[in-house]
N, C-alpha and C positions, 0 to 999 in steps of 0.2 A: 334556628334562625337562618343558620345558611342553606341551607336544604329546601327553606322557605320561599329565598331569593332566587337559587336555583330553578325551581318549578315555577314561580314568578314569570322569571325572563324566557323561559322555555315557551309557555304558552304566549307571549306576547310575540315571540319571533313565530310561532306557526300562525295567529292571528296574521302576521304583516306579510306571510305565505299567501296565507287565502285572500287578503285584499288585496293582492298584486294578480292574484290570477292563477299563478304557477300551478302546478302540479307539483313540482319536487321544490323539497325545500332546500334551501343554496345559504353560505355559511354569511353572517352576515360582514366580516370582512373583506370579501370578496366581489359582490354584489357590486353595479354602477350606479352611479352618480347620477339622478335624474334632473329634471331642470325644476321643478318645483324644491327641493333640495338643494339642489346649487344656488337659487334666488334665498332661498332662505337662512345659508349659509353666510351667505354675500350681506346679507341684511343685519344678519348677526354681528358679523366683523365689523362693518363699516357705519353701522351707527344707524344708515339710511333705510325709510320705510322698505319694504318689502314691495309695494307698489310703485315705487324707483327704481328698486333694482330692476323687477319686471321689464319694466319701460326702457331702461339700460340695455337690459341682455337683449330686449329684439332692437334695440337699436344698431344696436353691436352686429348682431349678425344681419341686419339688413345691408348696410353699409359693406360688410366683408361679401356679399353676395353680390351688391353691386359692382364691387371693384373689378370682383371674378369674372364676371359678366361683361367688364368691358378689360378683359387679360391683363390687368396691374397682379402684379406679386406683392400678397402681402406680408411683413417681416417684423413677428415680431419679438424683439431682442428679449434673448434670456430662454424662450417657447421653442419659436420655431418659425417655417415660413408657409403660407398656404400659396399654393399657382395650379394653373391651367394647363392642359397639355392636349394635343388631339394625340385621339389613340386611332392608329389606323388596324383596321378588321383584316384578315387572310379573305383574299375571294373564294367563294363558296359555291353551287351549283346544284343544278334541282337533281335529283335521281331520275329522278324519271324524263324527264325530255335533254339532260345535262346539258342545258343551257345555264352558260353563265351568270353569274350574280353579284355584282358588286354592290359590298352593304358600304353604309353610308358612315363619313367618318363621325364619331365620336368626343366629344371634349372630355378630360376627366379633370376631378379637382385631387392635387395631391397635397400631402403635407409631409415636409419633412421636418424633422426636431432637432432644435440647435444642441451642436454638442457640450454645452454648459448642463444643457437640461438633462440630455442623453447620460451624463455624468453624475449629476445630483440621483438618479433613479437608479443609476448601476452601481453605486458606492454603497451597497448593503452593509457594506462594515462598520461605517459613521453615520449615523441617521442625524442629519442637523439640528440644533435646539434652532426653532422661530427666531428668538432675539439674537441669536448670532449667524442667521442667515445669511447677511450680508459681506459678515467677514469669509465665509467658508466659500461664497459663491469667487470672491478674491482670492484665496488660496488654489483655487480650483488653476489658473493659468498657472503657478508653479510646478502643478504636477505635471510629472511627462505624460505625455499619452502616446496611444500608438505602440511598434515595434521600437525597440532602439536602435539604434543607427550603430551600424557598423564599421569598427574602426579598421581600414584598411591602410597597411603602410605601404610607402609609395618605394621603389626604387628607382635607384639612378639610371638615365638610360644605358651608360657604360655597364653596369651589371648585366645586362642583357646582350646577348648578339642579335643583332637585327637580321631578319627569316630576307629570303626572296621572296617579293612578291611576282605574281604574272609567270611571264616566260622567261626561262632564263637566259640571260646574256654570254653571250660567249666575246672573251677578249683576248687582242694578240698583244703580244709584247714586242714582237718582231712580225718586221715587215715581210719576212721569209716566210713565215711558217703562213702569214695571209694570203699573201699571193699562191701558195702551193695547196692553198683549200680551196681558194676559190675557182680553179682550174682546172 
């Protein structure tokens, strides 16, 4: 029976090879996220037709396109943040007549990932249960993060002799011995 199961899901994962396209078949853990997939996941969880979600996720990203499009930062807490940035090109030149070429700047869109989330994906050691998501995302600021700080102890300045700085000063005690240098 299990051997049955085995040869079952086998052939269904090379079926879902060939209706993707692929040549090689890729493990299905691994594999990304597509948006008919994501809407339908979304539809799952949340109760709402699949035809909302739809309608959701390009609203979603029309909205995030626009903001781009006029340089707002978008931030969103927990994720991450999406911006804008112009990337400026190295000037370039033709080979042949080595006339100069200034290419044209570039806008790019970046994202960087908040480090709550950054943290939630690198904690391979604790994988969250769902329902106590919320508490672990809380415990998450009590961890140190980062190097630790070095504890450096201070002394007093009397432990120390203080260095010359600059040039060094010459002083007389006696007014003899000044006048007989200066002369």
């Amino acid at each position: 029976m299990i051997n049955a199961e085995k040869k079952l899901n086998q052939e269904n994962d090379k079926q879902e090879v060939l209706k993707r396209g692929r040549g090689r078949p890729c493990k299905k853990d691994n594999r990304s996220m597509s948006r008919n997939e994501l809407i339908k996941h979304l539809s799952l969880k949340t109760k709402f037709s699949r035809e909302d979600c739809n309608h959701f996720f390009y609203e979603l990203m029309n909205l995030l396109r626009e903001q781009l499009l006029n340089n707002r930062i978008i931030l969103l807490e927990g994720l991450g943040r999406f911006e804008t940035r112009v990337s400026f090109r190295k000037n370039a030149h033709n080979p042949r007549t080595m006339e100069k070429i200034k290419p044209r700047e570039k806008r790019v869109v970046l994202f960087k990932f908040a480090n709550e989330f950054k943290a939630l994906i690198s904690d391979e050691a604790h994988i969250p249960n769902p329902d106590n998501l919320l508490d672990y995302v809380d415990n998450l600021d009590k961890k140190p993060r980062g190097r630790p700080k070095k504890i450096v102890q201070k002394s007093s300045i009397e432990d120390k002799p203080k260095r010359p700085r600059g040039r060094p000063k010459i002083f007389f005690k006696d007014t003899k011995n000044k006048d007989e240098l200066e002369s």
